[in-house]
C-alpha positions in Angstrom: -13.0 0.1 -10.3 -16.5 -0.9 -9.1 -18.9 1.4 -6.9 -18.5 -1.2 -4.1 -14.6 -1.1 -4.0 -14.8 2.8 -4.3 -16.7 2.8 -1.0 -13.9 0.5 0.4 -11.1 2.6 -0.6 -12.9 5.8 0.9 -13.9 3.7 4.2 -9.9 2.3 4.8 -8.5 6.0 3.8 -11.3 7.4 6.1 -10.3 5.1 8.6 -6.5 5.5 8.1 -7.0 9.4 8.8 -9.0 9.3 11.5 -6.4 6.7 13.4 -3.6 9.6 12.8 -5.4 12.0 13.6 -6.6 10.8 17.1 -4.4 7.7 17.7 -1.4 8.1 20.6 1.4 7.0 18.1 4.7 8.4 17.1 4.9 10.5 14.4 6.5 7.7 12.5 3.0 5.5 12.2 1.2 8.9 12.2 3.2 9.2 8.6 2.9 5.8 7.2 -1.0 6.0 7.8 -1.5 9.5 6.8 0.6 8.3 3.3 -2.2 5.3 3.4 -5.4 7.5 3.9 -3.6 9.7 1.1 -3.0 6.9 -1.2 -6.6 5.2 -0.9 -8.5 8.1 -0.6 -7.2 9.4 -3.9 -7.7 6.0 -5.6 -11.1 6.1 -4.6 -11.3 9.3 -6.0 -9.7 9.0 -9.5 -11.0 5.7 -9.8 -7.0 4.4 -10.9 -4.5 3.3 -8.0 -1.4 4.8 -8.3 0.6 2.0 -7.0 -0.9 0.1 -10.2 0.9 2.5 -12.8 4.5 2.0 -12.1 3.8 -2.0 -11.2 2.0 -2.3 -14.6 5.2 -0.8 -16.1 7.8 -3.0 -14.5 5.5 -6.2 -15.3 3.2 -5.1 -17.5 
């Protein structure tokens, strides 16, 4: 993963969190984008997606 898409994945999971955080929604979309800023955050962080390592598995 480059520098530039690490930014990325930190700015969507920054964004993600902020819109569950201070967004009017149900707690349904308040879950799928916390699960979002969870998931890209941590990619951006470990530099490896996790939705990659099963997929690479199945088809790999």
């Amino acid at each position: 993963m480059s520098d530039t898409e690490q930014k990325i994945r930190f700015a969507i999971g920054s964004a993600a969190a902020a819109a569950a955080i201070f967004a009017p929604l149900n707690y349904k979309w308040k879950g799928v984008l916390t699960a979002v800023a969870a998931d890209t955050i941590l990619s951006g962080i470990y530099r490896k997606s996790p939705i990659m390592r099963p997929m690479m598995k199945m088809f790999g």
